[in-house]
RODO-2510 file (C-alpha; in nm, 4 decimals, decimal comma):
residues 348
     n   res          X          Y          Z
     1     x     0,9014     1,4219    -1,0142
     2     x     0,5619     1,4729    -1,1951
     3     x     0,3043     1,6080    -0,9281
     4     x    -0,0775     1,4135    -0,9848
     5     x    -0,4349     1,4846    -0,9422
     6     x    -0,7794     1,3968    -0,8486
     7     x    -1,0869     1,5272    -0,9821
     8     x    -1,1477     1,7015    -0,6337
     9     x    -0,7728     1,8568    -0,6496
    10     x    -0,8389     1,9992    -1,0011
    11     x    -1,2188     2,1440    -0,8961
    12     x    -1,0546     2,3525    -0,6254
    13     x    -0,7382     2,4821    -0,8319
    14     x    -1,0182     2,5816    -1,0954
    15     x    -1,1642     2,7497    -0,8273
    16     x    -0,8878     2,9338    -0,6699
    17     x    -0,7988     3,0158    -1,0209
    18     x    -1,1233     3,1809    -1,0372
    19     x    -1,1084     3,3554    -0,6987
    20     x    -0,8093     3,5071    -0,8677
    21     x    -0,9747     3,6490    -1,1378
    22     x    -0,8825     3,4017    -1,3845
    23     x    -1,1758     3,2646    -1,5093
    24     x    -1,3079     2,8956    -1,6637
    25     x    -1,3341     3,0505    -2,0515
    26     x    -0,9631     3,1003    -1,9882
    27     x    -0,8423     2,8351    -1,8610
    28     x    -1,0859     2,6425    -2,2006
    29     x    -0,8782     2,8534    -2,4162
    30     x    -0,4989     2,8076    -2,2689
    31     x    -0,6100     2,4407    -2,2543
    32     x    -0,7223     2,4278    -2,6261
    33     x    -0,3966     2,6100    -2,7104
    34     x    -0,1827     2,3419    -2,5622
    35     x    -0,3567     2,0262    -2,6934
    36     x    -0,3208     2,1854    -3,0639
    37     x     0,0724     2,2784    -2,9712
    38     x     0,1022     1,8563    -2,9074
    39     x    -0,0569     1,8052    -3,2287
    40     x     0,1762     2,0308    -3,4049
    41     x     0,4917     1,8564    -3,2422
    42     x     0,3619     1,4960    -3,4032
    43     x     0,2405     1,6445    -3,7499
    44     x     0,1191     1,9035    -3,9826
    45     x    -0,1950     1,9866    -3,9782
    46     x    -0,2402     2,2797    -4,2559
    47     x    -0,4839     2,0481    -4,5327
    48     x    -0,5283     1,7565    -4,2676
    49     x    -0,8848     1,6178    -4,2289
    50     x    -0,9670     1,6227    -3,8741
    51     x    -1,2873     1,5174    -3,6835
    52     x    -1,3779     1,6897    -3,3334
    53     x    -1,6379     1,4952    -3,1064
    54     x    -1,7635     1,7088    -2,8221
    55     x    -1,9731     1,6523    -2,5876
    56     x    -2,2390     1,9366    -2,4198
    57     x    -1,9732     1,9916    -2,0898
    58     x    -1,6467     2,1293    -2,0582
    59     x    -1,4583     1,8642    -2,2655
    60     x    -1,7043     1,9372    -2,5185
    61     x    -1,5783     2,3605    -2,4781
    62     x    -1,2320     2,2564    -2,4755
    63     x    -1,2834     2,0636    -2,8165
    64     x    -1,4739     2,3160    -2,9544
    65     x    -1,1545     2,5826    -2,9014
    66     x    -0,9387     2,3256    -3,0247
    67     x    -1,1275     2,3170    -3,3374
    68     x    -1,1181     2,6882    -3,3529
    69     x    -0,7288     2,7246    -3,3469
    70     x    -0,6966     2,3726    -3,5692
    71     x    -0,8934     2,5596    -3,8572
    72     x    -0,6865     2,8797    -3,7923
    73     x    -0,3860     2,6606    -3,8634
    74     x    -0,4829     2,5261    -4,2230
    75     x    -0,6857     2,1999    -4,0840
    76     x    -1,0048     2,0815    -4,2810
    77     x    -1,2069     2,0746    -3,9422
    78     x    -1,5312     1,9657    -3,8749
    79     x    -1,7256     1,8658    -3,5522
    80     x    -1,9818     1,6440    -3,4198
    81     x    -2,1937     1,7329    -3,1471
    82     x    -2,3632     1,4713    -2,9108
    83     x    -2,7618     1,5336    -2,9646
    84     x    -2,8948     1,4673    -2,6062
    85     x    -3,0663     1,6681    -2,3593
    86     x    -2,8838     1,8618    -2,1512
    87     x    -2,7925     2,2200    -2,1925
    88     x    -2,4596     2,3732    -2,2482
    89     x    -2,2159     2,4780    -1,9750
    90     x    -2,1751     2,8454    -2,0179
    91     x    -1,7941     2,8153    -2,1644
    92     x    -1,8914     2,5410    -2,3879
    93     x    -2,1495     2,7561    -2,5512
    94     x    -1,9457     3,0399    -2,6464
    95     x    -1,7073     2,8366    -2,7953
    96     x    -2,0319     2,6533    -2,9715
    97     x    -2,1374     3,0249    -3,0896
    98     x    -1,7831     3,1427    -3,2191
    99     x    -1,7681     2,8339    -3,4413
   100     x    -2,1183     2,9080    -3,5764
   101     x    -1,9810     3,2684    -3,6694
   102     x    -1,6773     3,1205    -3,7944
   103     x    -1,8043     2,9020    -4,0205
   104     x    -1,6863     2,5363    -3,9298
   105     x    -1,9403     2,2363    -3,9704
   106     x    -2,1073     2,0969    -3,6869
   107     x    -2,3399     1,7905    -3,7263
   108     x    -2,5433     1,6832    -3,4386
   109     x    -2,5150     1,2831    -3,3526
   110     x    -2,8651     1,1861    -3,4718
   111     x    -2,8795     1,4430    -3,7809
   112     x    -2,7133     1,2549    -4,0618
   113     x    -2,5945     0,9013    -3,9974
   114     x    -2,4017     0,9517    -4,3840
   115     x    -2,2490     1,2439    -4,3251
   116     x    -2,0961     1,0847    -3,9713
   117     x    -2,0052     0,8232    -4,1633
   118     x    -1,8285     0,9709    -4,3975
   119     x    -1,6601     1,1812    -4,1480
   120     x    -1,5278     0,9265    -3,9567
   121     x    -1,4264     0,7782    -4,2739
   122     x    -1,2855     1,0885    -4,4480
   123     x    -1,0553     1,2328    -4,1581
   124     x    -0,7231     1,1533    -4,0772
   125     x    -0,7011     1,2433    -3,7126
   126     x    -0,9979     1,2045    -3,4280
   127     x    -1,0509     1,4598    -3,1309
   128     x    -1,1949     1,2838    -2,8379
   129     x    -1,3910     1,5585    -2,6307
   130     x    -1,6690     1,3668    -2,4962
   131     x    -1,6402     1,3806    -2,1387
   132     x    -1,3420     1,4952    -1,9485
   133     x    -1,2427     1,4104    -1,5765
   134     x    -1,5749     1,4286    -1,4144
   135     x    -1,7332     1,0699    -1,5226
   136     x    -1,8807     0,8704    -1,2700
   137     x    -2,1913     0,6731    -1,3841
   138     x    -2,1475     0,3739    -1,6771
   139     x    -2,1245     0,4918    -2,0444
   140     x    -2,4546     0,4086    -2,2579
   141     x    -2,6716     0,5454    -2,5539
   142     x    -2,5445     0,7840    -2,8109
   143     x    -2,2118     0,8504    -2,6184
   144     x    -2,1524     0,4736    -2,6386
   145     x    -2,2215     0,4674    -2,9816
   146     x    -2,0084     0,7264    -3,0650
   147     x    -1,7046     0,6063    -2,8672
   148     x    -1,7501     0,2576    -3,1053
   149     x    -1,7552     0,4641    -3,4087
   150     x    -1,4247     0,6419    -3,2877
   151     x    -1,2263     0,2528    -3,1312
   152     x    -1,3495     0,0766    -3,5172
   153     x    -1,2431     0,3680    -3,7216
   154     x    -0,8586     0,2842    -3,7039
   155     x    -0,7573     0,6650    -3,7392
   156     x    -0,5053     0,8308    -3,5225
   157     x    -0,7122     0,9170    -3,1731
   158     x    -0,6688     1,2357    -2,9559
   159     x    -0,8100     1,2626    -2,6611
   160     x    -0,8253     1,5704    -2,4311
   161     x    -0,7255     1,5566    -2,0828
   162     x    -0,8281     1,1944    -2,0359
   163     x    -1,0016     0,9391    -2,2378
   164     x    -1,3964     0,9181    -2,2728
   165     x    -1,5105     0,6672    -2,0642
   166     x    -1,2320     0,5959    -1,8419
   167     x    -1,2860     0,7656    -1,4518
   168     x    -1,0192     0,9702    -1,3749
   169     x    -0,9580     0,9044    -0,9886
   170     x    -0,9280     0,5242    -1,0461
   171     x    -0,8849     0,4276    -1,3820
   172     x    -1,2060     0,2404    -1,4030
   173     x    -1,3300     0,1888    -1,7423
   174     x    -1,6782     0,3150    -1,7113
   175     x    -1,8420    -0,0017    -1,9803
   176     x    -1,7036     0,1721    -2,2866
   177     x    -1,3859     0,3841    -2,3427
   178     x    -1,1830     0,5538    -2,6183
   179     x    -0,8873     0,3870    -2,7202
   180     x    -0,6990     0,6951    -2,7794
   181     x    -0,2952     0,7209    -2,9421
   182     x    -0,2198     1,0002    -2,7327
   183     x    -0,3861     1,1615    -2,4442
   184     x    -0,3222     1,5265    -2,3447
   185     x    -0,3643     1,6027    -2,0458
   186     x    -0,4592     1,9874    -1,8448
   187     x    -0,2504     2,0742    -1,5919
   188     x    -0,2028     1,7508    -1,4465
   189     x    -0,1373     1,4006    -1,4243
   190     x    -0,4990     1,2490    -1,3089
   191     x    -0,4365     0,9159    -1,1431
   192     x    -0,7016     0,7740    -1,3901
   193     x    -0,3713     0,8206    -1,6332
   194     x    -0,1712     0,6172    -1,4680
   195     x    -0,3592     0,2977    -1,3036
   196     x    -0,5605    -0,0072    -1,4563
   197     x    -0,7201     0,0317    -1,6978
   198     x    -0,7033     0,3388    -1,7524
   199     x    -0,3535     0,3416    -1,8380
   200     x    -0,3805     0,0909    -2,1365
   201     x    -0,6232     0,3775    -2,3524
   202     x    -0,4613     0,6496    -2,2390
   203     x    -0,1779     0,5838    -2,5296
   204     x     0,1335     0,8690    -2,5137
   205     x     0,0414     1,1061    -2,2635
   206     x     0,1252     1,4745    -2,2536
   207     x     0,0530     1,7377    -1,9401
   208     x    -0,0034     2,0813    -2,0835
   209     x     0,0087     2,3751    -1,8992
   210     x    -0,3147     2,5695    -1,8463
   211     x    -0,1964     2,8737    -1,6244
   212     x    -0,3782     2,7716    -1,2989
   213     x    -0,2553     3,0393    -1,0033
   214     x    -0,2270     2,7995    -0,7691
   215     x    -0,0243     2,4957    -0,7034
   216     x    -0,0874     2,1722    -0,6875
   217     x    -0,0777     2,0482    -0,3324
   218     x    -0,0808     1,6536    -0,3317
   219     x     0,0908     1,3662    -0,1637
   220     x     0,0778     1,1524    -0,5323
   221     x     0,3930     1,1980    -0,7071
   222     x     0,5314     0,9970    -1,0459
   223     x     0,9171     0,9366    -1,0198
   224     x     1,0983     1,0444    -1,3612
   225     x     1,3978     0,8199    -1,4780
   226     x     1,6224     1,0682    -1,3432
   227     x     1,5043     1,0015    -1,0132
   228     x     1,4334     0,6210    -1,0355
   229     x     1,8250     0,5704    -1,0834
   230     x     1,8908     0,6946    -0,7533
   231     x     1,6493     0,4123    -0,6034
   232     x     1,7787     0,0211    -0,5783
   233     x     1,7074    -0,2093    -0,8496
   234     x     1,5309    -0,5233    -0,7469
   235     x     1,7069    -0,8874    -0,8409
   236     x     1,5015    -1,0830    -1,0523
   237     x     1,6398    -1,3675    -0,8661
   238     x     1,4969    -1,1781    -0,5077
   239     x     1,1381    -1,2251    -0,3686
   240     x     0,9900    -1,0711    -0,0968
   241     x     1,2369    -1,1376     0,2083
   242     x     1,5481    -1,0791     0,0467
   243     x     1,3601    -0,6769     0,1437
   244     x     1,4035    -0,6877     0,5353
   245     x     1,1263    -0,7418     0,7453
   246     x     0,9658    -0,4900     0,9569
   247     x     0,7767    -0,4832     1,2508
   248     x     0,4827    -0,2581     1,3900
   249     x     0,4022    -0,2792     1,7562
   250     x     0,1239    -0,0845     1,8617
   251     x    -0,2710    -0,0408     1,8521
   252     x    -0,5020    -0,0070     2,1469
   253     x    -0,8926     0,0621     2,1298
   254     x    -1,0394     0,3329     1,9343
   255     x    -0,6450     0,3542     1,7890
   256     x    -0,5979     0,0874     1,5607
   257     x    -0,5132     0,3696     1,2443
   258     x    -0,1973     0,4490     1,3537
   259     x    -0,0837     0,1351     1,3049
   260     x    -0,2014     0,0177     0,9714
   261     x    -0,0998     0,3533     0,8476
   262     x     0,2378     0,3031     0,9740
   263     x     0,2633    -0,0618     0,7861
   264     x     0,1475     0,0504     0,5054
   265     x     0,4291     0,3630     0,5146
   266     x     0,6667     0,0540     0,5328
   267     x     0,5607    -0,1212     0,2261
   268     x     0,5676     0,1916    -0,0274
   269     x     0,9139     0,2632     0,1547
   270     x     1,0219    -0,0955     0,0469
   271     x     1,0153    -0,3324     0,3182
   272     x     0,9356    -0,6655     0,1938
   273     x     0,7548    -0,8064     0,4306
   274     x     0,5208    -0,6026     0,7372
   275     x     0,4095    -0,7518     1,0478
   276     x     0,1943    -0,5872     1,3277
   277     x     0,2015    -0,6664     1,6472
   278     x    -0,1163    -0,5755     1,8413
   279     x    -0,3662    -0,6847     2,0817
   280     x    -0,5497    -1,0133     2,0355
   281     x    -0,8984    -0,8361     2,0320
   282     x    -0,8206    -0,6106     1,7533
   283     x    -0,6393    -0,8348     1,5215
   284     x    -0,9506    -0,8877     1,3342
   285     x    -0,9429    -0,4797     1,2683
   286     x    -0,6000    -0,4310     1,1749
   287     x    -0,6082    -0,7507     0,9637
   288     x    -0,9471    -0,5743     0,7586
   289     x    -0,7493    -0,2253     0,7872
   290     x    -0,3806    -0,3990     0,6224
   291     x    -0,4474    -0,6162     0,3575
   292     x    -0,1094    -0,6883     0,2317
   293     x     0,0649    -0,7176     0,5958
   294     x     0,0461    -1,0111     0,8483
   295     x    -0,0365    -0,9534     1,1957
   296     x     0,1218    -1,0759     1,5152
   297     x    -0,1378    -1,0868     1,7499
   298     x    -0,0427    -1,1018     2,1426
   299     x    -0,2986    -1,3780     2,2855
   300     x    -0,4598    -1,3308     2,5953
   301     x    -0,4224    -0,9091     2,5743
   302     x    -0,7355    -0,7717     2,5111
   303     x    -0,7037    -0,4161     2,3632
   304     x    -0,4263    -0,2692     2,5036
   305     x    -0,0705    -0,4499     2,4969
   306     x     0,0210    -0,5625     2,8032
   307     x     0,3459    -0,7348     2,9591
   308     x     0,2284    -0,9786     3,0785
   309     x     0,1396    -1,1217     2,7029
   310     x     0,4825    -1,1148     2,5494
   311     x     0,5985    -1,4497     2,5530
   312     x     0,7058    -1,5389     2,2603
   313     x     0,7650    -1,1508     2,1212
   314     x     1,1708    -1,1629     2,1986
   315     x     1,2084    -1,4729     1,9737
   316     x     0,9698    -1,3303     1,6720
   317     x     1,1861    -1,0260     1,7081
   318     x     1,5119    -1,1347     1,6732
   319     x     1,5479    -1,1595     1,2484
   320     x     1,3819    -0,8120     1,2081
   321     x     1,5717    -0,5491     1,0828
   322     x     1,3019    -0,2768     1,1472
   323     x     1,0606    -0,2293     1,4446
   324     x     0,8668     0,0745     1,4751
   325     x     0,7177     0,0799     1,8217
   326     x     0,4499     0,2926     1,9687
   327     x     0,1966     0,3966     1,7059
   328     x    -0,1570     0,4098     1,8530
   329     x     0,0173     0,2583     2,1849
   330     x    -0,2182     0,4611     2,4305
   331     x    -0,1213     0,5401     2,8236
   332     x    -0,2396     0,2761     2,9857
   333     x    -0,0719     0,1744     3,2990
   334     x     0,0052    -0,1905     3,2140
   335     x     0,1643    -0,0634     2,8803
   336     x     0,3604     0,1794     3,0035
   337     x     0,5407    -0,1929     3,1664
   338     x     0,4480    -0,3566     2,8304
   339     x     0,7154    -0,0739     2,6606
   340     x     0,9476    -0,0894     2,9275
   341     x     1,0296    -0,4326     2,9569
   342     x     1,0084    -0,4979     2,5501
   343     x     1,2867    -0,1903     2,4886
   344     x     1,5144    -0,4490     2,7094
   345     x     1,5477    -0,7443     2,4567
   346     x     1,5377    -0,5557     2,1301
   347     x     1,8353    -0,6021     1,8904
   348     x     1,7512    -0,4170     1,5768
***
C-alpha cells in the first residue's frame, strides 16, 4: 500500500525535515540523485543529448542538480532557463551557480529562439522542471510557450515530481500541461498523480526516495495488486444493488456531519447503495452534504427524529442488510423513544 500526498503534507515534512537539521539544498540534491537513477534504469545516458527546462523555483533547482549529475555521467547536457521576473529561490541558485562553474550551457527563453530550436530538435530526451507541486493559478506566457515546444517536439519527456501545468492536489490541468513519458516523483505519490487529468500526462510514474525524517501521516492510500487480490471482484453482469444496501439513521440540528460522513464511509467500504434517514427539516442539508446517497426523510419531524414519525420506517427497513444507527442522533427526550421503539422491529 503506497502512502499519498498533498502539497500541504509535503510543505510540513520539508519542514520537519528542516527542524531536523536536514535542510532544502539536501533534500534538491537526494531528489536530483533519484530522478537520474530512473533514467539510468530505462537507458544510457553517457553521449545522449539531453535538454533540461527549469524554471526560477524549486523544480527549476531540482533540474538544475539533475543536470549536474547527468553531465557527470557522460550526457551531452544543456539547459534552458525561463527568462521572467522573479528571483531565484536560494537552492535553485546555487545549483544555477555550480553549473556556471561547471561549464554546462544555459540559454535563457527569450535569448536565442535558434539555438532553442535546435535544442529541442537536437536532444533525445526532455527534462521537465518548470514548476513542481506548488501550481495554482492558469499557465500563460513564456511558460506556456515552452510547455508547447516540449508536447510538439515528440522526444522522450521527463518530468520531475509532477508534470508542468497539472495541480498536484486535484489533478486539474492548469490551461496547458506537459505530456510527459514518465513522471518521477519525490517522496510521494501527490494525488495530482493519480486523478483526472492529471493522471493521463503523468505517463509511468516512479516515487523516489528523498530522505525526509519524518513520515508521512495521511489517510490517502493506493492499494498494490498484492493487496487488491484480497478484495472481491465485481461481476460485470452486477450493478449497484447486487452490493447490499445500507442505511444511516441519524442527524439532528447543528449535527447533520456525522451522518453524511458516515454514508460516505459506506460507499468507499462498498455498499452499493446508501440511504439516510433523518429529519424532514434537514433533508435539504444532508442531501447538499451526500451527493451520491439518497435520503429517507421522516415527514412531519422537524430536526430531531422523533417516534412519533416512523411510520413507514419498519417496512423501508426490512431488505437492508446494513443500518448504522445513531450518528449525530443528539439527547433529546423524544429520541431517546424514537431509538427505543425503532431497536424493536429491526432485522438486519
Amino acid at each position: 500500500m503506497k502512502k499519498i500526498c498533498n502539497t500541504r503534507m509535503m510543505k510540513e515534512l520539508e519542514a520537519m525535515a528542516g527542524s531536523h537539521g536536514i535542510s532544502p539544498l539536501i533534500l534538491m540534491e537526494n531528489a536530483s540523485i533519484g530522478v537520474v537513477n530512473c533514467i539510468k534504469k530505462l537507458m544510457e545516458v553517457k553521449n545522449r543529448k539531453i535538454l533540461v527546462v527549469c524554471g526560477r523555483g524549486n523544480n527549476g533547482g531540482d533540474g538544475m542538480a539533475v543536470a549536474r549529475h547527468l553531465k557527470n555521467s557522460g550526457a551531452d547536457v544543456s539547459v534552458i532557463l525561463v527568462d521572467d521576473d522573479k528571483k531565484f529561490s536560494g537552492e535553485t541558485e546555487v545549483n544555477f551557480n555550480i553549473l556556471k562553474n561547471i561549464g554546462i550551457q544555459i540559454i535563457l527563453s527569450s535569448e536565442n529562439i535558434e539555438k532553442i530550436n535546435f535544442l529541442f530538435n537536437s536532444s533525445e530526451i526532455l527534462i521537465d522542471a518548470i514548476f513542481g507541486t506548488g501550481l495554482t493559478r492558469e499557465v500563460g506566457g513564456v511558460y506556456r510557450e515552452l510547455i508547447e515546444k516540449i508536447n510538439r517536439s515528440g522526444k522522450y519527456v521527463v518530468s520531475i515530481d509532477i508534470p508542468s501545468g497539472v495541480n498536484s492536489d486535484t489533478g486539474e490541468v492548469m490551461g496547458i500541461a506537459v505530456k510527459s513519458n514518465l513522471t518521477v516523483a519525490l517522496g510521494y505519490l501527490k494525488l495530482g498523480h493519480l486523478l483526472f487529468a492529471g493522471r493521463e500526462y503523468c505517463g509511468d510514474v516512479e516515487v523516489v526516495d528523498i530522505s525526509l525524517s519524518c513520515p508521512l501521516k495521511t489517510n490517502y492510500f493506493l492499494i498494490d495488486e498484492e493487496e487488491k487480490s484480497i478484495l472481491k471482484k465485481r461481476g460485470l453482469n452486477t450493478h449497484k444493488g447486487t452490493y447490499g444496501h445500507m442505511v444511516v439513521i441519524g442527524g439532528s440540528k447543528g449535527k447533520t456531519g456525522a451522518p453524511a460522513m458516515a454514508a460516505k464511509a459506506g460507499l468507499r467500504a462498498g455498499a452499493g447503495l446508501v440511504t439516510v434517514v433523518c429529519p424532514e427539516d434537514l433533508n435539504n442539508i444532508l442531501e447538499t452534504l451526500s451527493l451520491e446517497t439518497m435520503t429517507y426523510p421522516l415527514k412531519g419531524s422537524s430536526c430531531f427524529l422523533d417516534a412519533e414519525f416512523l411510520n413507514g420506517l419498519e417496512e423501508f427497513l426490512l431488505d437492508k442488510e446494513c443500518i448504522v444507527l445513531g450518528p449525530g442522533m443528539g439527547q433529546n427526550e423524544k429520541t431517546t423513544n424514537f431509538f427505543q421503539r425503532l431497536l424493536g422491529f429491526i432485522k438486519c
